[in-house]
KEKOL-231086 format. One line per field, with one value per residue (C-alpha): residue number from 1; residue in three letters; y, x, z. Coordinates in Angstrom, 2 decimals. Each point is the difference from the previous one (the first is absolute). Layout:
i: [NUM / ...]
aa: [ALA / ...]
Y: [Y / ...]
X: [X / ...]
Z: [Z / ...]
***
This chain:
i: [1 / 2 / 3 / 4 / 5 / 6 / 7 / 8 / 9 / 10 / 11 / 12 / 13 / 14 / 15 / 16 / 17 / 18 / 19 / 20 / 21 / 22 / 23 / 24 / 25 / 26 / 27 / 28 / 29 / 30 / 31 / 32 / 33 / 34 / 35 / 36 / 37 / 38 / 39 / 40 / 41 / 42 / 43 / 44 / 45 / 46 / 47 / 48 / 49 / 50 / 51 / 52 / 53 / 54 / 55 / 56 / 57 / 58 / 59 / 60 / 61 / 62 / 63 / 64 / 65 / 66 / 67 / 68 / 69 / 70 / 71 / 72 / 73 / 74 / 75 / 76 / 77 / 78 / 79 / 80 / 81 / 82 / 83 / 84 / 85 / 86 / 87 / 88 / 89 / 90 / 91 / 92 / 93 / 94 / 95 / 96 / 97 / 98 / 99 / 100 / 101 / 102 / 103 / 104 / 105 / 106 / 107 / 108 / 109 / 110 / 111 / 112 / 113 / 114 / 115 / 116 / 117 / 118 / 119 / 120 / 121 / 122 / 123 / 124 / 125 / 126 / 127 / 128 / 129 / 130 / 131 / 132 / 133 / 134 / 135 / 136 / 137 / 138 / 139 / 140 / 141 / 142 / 143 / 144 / 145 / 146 / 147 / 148 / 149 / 150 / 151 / 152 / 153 / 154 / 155 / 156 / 157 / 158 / 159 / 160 / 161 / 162 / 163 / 164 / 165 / 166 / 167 / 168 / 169 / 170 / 171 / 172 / 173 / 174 / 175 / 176 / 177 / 178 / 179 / 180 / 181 / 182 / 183 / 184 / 185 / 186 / 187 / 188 / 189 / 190 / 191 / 192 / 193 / 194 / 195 / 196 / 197 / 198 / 199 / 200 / 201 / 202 / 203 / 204 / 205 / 206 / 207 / 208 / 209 / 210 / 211 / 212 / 213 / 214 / 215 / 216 / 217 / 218 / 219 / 220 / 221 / 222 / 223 / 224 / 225 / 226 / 227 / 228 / 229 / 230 / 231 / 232 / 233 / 234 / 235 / 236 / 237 / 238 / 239 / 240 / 241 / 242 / 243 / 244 / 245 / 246 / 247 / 248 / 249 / 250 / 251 / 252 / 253 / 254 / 255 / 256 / 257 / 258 / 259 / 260 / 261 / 262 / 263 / 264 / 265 / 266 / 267 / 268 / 269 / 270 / 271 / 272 / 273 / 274 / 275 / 276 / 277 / 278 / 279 / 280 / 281 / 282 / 283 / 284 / 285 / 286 / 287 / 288 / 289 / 290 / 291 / 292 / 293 / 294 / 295 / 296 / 297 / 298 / 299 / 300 / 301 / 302 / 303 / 304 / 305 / 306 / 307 / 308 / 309 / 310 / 311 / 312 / 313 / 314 / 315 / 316 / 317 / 318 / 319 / 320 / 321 / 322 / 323 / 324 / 325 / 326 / 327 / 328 / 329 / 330 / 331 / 332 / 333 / 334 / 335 / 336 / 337 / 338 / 339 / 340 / 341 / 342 / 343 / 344 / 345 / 346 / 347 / 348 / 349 / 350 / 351 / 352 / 353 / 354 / 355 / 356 / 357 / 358 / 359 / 360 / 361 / 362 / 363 / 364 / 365 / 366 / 367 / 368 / 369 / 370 / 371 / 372 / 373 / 374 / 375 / 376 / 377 / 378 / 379 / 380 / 381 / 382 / 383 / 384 / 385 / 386 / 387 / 388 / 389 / 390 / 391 / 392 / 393 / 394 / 395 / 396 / 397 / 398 / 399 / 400 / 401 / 402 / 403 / 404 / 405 / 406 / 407 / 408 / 409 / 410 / 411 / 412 / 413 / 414 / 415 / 416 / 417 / 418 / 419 / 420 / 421 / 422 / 423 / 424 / 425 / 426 / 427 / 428 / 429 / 430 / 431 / 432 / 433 / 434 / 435 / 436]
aa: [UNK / UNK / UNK / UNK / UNK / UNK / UNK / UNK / UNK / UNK / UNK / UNK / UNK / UNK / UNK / UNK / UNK / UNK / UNK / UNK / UNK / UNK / UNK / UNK / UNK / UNK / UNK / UNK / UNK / UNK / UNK / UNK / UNK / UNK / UNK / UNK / UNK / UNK / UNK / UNK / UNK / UNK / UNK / UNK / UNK / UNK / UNK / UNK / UNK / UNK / UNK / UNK / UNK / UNK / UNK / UNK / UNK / UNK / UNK / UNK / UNK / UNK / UNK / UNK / UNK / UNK / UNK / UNK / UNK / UNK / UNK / UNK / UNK / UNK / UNK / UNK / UNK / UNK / UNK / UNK / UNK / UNK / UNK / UNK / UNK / UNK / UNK / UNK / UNK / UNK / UNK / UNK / UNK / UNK / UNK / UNK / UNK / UNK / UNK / UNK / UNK / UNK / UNK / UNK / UNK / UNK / UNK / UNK / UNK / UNK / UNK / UNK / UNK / UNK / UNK / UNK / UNK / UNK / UNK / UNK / UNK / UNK / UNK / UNK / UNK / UNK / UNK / UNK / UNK / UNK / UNK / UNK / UNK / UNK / UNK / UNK / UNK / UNK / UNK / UNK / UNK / UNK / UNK / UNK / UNK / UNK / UNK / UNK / UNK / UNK / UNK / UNK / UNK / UNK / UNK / UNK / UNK / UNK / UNK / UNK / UNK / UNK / UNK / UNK / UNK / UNK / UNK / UNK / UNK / UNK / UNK / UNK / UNK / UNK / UNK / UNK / UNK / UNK / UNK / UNK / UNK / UNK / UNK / UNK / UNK / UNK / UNK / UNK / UNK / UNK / UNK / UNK / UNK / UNK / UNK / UNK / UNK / UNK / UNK / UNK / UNK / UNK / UNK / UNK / UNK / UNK / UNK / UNK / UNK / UNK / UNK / UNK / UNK / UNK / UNK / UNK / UNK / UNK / UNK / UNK / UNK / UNK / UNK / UNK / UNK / UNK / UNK / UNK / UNK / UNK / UNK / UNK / UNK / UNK / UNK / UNK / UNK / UNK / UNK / UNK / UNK / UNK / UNK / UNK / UNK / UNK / UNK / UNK / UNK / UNK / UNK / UNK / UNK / UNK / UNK / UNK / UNK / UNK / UNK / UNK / UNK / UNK / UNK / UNK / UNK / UNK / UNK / UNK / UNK / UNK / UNK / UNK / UNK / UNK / UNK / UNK / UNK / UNK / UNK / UNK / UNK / UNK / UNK / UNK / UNK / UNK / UNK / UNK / UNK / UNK / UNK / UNK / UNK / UNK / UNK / UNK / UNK / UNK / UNK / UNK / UNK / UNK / UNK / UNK / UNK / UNK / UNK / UNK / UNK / UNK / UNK / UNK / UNK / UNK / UNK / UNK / UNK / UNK / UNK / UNK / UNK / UNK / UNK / UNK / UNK / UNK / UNK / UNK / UNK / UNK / UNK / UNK / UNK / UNK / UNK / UNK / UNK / UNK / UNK / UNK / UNK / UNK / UNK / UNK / UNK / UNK / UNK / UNK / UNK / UNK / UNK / UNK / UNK / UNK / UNK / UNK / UNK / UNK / UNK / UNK / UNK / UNK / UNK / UNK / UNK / UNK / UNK / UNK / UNK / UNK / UNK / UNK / UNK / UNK / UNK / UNK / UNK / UNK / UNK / UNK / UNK / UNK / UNK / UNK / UNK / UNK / UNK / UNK / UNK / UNK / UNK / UNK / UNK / UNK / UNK / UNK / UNK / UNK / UNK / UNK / UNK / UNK / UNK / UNK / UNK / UNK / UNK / UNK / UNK / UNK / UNK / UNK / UNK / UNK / UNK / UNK / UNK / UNK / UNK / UNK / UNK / UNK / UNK / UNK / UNK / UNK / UNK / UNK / UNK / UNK / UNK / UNK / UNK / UNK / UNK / UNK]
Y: [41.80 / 1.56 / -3.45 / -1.87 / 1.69 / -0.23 / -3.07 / -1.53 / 2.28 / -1.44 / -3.77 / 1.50 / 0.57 / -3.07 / -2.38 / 1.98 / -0.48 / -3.84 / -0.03 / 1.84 / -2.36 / -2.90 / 1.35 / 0.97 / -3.68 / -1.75 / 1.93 / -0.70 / -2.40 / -3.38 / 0.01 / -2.78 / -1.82 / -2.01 / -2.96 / -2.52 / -3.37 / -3.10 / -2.82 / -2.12 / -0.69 / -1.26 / 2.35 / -1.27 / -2.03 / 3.15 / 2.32 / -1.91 / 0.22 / 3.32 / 0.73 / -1.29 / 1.48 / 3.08 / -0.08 / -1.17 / 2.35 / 2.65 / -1.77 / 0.09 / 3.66 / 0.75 / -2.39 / 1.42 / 3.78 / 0.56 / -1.23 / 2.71 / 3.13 / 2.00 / -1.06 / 0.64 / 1.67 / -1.61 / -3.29 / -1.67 / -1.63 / -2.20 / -0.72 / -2.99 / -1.34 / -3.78 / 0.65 / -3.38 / 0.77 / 1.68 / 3.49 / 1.04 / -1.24 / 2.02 / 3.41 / 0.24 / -1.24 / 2.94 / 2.99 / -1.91 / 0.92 / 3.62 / 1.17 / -2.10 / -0.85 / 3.47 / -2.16 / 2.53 / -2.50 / -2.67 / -2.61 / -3.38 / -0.75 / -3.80 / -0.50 / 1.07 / 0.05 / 2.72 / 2.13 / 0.47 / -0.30 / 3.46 / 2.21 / 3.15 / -0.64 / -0.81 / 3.01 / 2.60 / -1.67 / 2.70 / -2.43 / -1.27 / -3.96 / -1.96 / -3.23 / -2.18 / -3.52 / -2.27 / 0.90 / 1.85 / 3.65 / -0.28 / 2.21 / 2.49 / 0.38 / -1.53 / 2.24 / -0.38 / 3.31 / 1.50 / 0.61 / 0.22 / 2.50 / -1.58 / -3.00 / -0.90 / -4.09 / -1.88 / -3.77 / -1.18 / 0.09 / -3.77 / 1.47 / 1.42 / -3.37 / -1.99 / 2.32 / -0.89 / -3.76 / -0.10 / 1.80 / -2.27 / -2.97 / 1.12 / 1.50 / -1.37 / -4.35 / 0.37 / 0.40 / -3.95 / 0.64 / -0.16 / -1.26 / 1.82 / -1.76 / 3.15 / -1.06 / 2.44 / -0.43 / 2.54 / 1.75 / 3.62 / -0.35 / -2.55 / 1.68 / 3.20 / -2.07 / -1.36 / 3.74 / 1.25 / -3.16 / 0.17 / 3.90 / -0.44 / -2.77 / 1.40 / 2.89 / -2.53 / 0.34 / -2.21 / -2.41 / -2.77 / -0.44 / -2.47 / -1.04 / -0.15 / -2.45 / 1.40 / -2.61 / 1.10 / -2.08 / 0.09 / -1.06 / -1.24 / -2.70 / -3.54 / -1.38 / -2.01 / 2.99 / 2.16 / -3.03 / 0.03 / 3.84 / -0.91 / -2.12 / 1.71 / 1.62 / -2.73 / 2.13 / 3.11 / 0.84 / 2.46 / 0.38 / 3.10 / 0.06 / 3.52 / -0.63 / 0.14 / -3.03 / -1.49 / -0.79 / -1.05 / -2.66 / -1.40 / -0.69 / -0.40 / -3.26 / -1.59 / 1.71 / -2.03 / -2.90 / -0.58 / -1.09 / 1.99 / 3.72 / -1.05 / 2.19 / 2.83 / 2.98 / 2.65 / 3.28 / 1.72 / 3.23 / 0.95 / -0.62 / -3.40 / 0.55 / -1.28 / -3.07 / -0.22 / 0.14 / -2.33 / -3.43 / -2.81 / -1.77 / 2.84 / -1.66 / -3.39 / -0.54 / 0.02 / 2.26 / 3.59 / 2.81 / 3.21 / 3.10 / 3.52 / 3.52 / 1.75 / 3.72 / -0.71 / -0.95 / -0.13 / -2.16 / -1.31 / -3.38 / -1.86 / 2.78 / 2.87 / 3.66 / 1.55 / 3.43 / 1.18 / -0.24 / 0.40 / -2.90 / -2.57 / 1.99 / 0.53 / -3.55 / -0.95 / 2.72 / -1.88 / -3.04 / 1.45 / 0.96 / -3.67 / -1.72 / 2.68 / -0.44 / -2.41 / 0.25 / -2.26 / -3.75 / -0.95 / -3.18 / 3.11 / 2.41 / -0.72 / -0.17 / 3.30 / 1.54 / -1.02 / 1.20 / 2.52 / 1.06 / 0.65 / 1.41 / 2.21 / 1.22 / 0.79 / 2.31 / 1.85 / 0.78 / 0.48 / 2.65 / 2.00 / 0.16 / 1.48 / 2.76 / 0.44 / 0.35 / 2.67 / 2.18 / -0.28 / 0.45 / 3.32 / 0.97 / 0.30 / -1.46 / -2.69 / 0.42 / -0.77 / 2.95 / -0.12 / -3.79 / -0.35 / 3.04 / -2.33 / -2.93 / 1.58 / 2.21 / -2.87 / -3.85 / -2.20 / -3.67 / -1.91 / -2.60 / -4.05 / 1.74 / 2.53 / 3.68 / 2.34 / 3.43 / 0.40 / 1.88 / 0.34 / 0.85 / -2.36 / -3.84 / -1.72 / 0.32 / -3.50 / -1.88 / -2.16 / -3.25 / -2.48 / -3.67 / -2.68 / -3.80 / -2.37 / -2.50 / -2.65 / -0.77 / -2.61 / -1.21 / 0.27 / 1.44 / 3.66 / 0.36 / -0.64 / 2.34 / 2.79 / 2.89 / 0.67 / 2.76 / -0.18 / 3.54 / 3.19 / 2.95 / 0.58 / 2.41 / -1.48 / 3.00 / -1.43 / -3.62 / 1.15 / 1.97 / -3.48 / -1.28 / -0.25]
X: [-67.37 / 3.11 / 2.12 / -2.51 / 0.03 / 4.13 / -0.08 / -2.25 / 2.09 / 3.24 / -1.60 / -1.57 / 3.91 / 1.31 / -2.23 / 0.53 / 3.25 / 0.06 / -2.16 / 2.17 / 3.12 / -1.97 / -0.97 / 3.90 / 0.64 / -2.48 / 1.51 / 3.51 / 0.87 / 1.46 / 3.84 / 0.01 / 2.66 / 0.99 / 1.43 / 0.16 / 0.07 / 1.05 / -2.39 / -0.24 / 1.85 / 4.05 / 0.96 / -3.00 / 2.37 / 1.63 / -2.73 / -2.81 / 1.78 / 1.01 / -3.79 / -0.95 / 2.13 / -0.70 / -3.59 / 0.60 / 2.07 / -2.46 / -2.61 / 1.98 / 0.46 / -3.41 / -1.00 / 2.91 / -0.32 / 1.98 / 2.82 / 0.16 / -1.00 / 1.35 / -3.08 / -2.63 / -2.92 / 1.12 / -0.49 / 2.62 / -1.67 / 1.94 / -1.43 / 2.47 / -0.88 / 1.32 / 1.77 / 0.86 / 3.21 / -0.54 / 1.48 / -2.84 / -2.66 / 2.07 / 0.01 / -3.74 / -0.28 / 2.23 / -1.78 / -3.24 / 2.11 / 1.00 / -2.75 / -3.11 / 0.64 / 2.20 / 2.50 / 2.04 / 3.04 / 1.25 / 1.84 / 1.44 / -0.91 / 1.15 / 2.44 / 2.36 / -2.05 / -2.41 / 2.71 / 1.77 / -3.25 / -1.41 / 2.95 / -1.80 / -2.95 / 1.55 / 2.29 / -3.01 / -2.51 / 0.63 / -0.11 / 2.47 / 1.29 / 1.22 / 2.00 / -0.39 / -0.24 / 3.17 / 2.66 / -2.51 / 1.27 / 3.26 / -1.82 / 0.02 / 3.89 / 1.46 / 0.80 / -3.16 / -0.14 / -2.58 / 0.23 / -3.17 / -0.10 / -3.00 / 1.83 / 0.35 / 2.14 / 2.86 / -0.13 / 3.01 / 0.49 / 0.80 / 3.47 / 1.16 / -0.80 / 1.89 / 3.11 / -0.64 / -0.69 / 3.72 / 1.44 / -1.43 / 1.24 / 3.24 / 0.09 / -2.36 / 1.04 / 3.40 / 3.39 / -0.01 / -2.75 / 1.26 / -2.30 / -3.79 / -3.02 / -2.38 / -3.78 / -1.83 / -2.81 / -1.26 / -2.96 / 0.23 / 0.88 / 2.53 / 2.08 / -0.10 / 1.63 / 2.48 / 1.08 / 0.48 / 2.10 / 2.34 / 0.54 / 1.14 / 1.89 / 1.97 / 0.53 / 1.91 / 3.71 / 1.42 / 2.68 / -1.51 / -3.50 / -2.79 / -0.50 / -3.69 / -1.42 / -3.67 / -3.26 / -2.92 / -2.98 / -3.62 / -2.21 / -2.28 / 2.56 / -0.44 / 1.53 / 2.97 / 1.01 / 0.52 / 1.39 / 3.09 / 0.84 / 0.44 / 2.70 / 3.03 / -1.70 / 2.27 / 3.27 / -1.79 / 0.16 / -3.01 / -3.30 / -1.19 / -4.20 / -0.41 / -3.41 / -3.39 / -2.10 / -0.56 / 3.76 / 0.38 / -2.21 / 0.61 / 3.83 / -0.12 / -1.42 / 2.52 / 3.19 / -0.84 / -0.74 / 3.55 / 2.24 / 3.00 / -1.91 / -1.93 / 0.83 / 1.42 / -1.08 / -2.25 / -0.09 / -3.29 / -2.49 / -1.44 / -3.59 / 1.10 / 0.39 / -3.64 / -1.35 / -2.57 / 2.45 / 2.69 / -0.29 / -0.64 / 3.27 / 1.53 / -0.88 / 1.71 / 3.13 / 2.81 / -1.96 / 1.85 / 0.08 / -2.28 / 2.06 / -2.49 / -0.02 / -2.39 / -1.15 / -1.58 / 1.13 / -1.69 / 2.04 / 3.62 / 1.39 / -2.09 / -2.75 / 2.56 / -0.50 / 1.74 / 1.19 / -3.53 / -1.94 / -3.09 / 0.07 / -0.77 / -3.05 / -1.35 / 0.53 / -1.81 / -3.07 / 0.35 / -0.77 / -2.70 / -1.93 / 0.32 / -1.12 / -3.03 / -2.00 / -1.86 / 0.50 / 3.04 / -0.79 / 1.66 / 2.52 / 1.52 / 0.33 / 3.88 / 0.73 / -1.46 / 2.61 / 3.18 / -1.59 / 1.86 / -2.96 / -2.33 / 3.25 / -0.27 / -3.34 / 0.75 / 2.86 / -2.55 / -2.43 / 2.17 / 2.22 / -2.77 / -1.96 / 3.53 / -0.58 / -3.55 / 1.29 / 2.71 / -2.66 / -2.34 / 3.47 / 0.54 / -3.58 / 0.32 / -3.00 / 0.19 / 1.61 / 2.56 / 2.02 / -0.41 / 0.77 / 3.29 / 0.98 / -0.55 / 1.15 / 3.67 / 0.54 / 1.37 / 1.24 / -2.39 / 0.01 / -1.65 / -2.26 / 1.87 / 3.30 / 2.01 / 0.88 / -0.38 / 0.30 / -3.15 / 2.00 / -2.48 / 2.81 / 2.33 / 0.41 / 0.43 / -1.79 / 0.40 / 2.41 / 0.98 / -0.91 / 0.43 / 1.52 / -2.25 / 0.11 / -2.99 / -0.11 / -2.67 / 0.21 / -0.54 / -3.02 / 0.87 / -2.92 / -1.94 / -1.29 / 4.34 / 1.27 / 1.96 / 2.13 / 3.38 / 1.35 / 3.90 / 1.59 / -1.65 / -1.56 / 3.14 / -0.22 / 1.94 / 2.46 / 0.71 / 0.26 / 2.35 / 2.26 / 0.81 / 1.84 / 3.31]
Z: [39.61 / -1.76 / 1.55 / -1.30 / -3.66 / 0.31 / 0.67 / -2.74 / -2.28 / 1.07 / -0.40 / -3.47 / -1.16 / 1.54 / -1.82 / -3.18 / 0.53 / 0.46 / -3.16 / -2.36 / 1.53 / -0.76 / -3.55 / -0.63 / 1.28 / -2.39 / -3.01 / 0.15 / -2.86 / 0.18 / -1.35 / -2.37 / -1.47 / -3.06 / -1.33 / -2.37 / 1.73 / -2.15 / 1.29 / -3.63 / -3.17 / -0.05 / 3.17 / 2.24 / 2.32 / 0.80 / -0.19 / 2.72 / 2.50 / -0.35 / -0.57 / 2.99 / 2.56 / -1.51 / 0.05 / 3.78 / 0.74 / -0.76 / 1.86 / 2.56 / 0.00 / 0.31 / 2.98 / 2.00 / -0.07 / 3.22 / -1.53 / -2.94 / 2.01 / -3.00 / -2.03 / 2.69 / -1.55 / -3.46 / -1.46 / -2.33 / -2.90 / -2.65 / -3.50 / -1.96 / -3.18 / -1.23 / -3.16 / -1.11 / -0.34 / -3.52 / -0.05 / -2.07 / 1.92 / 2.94 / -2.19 / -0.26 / 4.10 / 1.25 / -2.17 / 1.89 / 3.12 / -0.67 / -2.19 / 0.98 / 3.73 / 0.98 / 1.74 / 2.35 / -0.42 / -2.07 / 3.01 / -1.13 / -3.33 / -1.22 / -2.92 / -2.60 / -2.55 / 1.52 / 0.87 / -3.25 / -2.08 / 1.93 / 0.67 / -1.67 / 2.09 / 3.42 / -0.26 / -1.07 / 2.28 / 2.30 / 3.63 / 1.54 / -1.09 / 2.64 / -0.08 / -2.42 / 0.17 / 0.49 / -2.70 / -1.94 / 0.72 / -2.65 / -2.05 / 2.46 / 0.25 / -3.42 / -3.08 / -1.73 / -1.06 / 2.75 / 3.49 / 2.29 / 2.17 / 1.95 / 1.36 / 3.31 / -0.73 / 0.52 / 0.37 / -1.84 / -4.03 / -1.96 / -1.31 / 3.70 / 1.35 / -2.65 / 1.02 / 3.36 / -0.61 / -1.56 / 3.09 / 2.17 / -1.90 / 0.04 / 3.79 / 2.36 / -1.79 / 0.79 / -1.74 / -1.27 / -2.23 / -3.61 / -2.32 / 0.09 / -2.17 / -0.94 / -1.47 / -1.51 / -2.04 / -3.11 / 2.06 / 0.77 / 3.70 / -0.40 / -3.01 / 2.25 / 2.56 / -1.86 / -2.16 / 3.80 / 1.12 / -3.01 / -0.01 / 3.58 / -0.51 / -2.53 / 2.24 / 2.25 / -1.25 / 2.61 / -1.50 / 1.27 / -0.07 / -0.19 / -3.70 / -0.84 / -2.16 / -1.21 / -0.84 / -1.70 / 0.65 / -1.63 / 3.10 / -2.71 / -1.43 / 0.91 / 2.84 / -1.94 / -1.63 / 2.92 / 1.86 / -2.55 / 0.00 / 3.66 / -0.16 / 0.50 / 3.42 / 2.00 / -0.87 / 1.86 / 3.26 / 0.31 / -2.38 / -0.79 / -1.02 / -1.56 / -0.62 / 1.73 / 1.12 / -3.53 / -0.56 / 3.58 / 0.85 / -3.64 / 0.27 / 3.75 / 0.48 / -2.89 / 1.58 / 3.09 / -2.18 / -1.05 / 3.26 / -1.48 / 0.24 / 2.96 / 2.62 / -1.95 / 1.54 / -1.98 / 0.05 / -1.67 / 0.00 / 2.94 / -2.37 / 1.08 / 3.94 / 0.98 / 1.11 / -2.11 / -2.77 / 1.37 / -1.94 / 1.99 / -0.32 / 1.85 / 3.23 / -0.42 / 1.83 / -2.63 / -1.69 / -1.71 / 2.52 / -1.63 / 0.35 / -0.79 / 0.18 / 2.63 / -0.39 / 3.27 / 3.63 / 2.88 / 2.06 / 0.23 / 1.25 / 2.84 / -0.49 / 1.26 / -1.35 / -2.75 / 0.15 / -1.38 / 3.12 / -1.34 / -2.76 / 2.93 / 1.05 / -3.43 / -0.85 / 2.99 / -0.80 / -3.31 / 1.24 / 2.33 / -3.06 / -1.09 / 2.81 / 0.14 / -3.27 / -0.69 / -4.04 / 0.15 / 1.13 / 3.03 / -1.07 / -2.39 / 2.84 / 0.46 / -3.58 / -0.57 / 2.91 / -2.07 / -3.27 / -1.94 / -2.14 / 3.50 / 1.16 / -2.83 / 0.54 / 3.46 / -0.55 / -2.86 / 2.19 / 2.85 / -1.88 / -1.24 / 3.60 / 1.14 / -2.55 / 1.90 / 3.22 / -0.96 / -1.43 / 3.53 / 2.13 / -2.70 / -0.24 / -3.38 / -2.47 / -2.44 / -3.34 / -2.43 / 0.88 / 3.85 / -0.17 / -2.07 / 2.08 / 3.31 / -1.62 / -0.63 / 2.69 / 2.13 / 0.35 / -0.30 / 1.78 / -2.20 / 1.49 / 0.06 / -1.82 / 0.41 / 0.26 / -3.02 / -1.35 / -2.46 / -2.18 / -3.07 / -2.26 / 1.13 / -1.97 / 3.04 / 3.32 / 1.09 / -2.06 / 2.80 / 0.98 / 2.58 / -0.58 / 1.17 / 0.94 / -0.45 / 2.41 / -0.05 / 3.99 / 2.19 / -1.79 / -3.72 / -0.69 / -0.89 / 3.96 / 1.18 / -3.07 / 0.74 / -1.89 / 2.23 / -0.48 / -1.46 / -0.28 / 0.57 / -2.91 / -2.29 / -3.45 / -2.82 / 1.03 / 3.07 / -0.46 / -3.81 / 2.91 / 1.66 / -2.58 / 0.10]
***
């Protein structure tokens, strides 16, 4: 009788205990995150498919929980927000994020103008902000006049890459290179390119030097117009397109209309450095080679590895992602894995999950303070790219990039296109050091 009354007592305490597990279970929140995700107005082309991936990317995460043990017995939720591209519209959206919808995390918001119209409110919103989108974390680093103490970023900045597009022209082209065209237009993005380029190439005290000739261009202009500030581009022997894809598909097409430019080889952002970017006349025979930066490398020559091992298996986990949703059609499937804004989104999310999993290996719980602290204490490889310090009170994490070849392959077409990789990640410190 007394076995009989331990017993029951012992299955009385068990199956309490299963019950208050499975109550403790049912109550732990969701960690959501936030972003604002650019899907209409001027920025659209840039924004969708940034959008996507990342709302893929998510799904992803949650139909494959084996592969993020760190967030067993918590789901990841994302809330995004199109804001048009209108930095108001974007104010309003992210209070809706922090005050409204509690976000734990702002990850990979999408543009320049959200970023410098909500300094105050991303650096008191009290979560962390991870990556922003593309060139969109200069705020973060230049002498604005604040400093966030919250951010975890460091894709490259328009002014470091227009040092580094003038180091490259004048290092990786070869000492006969004399005469550099540079095309800038009056956008935000391309004069920040072009204030970068000149301070570093008046840093260059070498007796003899390439003499650059510069070229503003209105995208908007008529055709004729542009045609005749192009003339003199025969006398060159390397064009320089400091500006995004606006400028480049504009002047593009009419350098290779003119036999005498034809062929000149171009040198341009890495904004540039995606297929779906890459005008069509690229792929003609005689056409210009396209020359770009790359904050990202996942594989070198013939498909070899780089020195950062892991880029070739995040690029392929990348591409996994891709070929597993169903939200992008299947004929863009292979556009989408050469994309620099899915790309983009990738190394977002990616970077903040590493955060995640530091806390689990460190038992420590979720917050701002436990996560910076994680975030810093060591290097971090950052997902397609390459190493970094996340240094929060440091101006430049990542101010390296690759140099990149675009090569239309066998078939001239978007399916055959490529990106061949040229020289490896250089700073502007580095590649300035090589000249002699």
């Amino acid at each position: 009788m007394k076995k009989r009354k331990l017993l029951l007592l012992l299955l009385s305490l068990l199956l309490i205990g299963q019950l208050a597990c499975q109550k403790n279970n049912s109550t732990v929140k969701p960690l959501k995150i936030g972003a604002l995700l650019t899907t209409s107005g001027p920025y659209a082309g840039f924004g969708i498919p940034y959008a996507v991936f990342y709302r893929a990317y998510i799904d992803y995460i949650k139909a494959h929980p084996d592969k993020y043990p760190y967030l067993k017995g918590q789901e990841l939720q994302a809330v995004f927000y199109d804001d048009g591209g209108d930095s108001a519209l974007g104010t309003v959206l992210l209070n809706k994020l922090l005050s409204e919808d509690e976000v734990a995390a702002i990850v990979g918001v999408f543009g320049n103008w959200n970023i410098i119209a909500n300094q105050k409110l991303l650096e008191e919103s009290l979560v962390p902000v991870v990556c922003f989108a593309l060139a969109s974390s200069a705020p973060a680093y230049q002498e604005l006049g604040f400093g966030y103490k919250n951010v975890v970023t460091w894709q490259p900045l328009w002014e470091s890459e227009g040092a580094i597009l003038y180091l490259r022209a004048v290092t990786a082209f070869g000492d006969k290179i004399n005469k550099i065209s540079v095309i800038y237009t009056n956008n935000e993005e391309s004069q920040s390119l072009l204030k970068g380029l000149k301070t570093q190439a008046e840093q260059d005290v070498r007796s003899k030097k390439a003499e650059l000739v510069y070229i503003n261009i209105d995208p908007e202009d008529n055709t004729e117009e542009i045609k005749s500030r192009l003339t003199d581009l025969p006398n060159n022997q390397l064009i320089i397109i400091a500006a995004g894809q606006n400028l480049l598909t504009k002047v593009y097409p009419l350098i290779q209309e003119n036999p005498l430019s034809q062929g000149l080889p171009i040198l341009t952002t890495y904004a540039n450095m995606s297929v779906n970017v890459i005008p069509k006349e690229a792929y003609k025979e005689k056409a210009s080679p396209l020359y770009g930066g790359a904050w990202w490398v996942y594989a070198a020559n013939n498909n070899e590895k780089t020195e950062n091992s892991h880029n070739l298996l995040d690029y392929q986990d990348f591409c996994a992602i891709i070929d597993w949703t169903d939200s992008i059609n299947i004929q863009d499937k292979e556009t989408f894995k050469t994309d620099n804004n899915a790309i983009s989104a990738y190394i977002a999310i990616s970077t903040f999950l590493v955060g995640l999993e530091r806390l689990k290996e460190e038992n420590l719980e979720y917050n701002l303070e436990n996560y910076l602290l994680v975030m810093q204490e060591k290097q971090l490889a950052i997902a397609i790219s390459g190493n970094a310090n996340s240094n929060l009170n440091s101006k430049n994490n990542q101010m390296a990039l690759a140099l990149f070849a675009f090569e239309p392959g066998e078939e001239r077409n978007e399916k055959s296109a490529t990106f061949k990789m040229i020289e490896d990640f250089s700073t502007a410190a580095e590649l300035f050091a090589k000249l002699k």
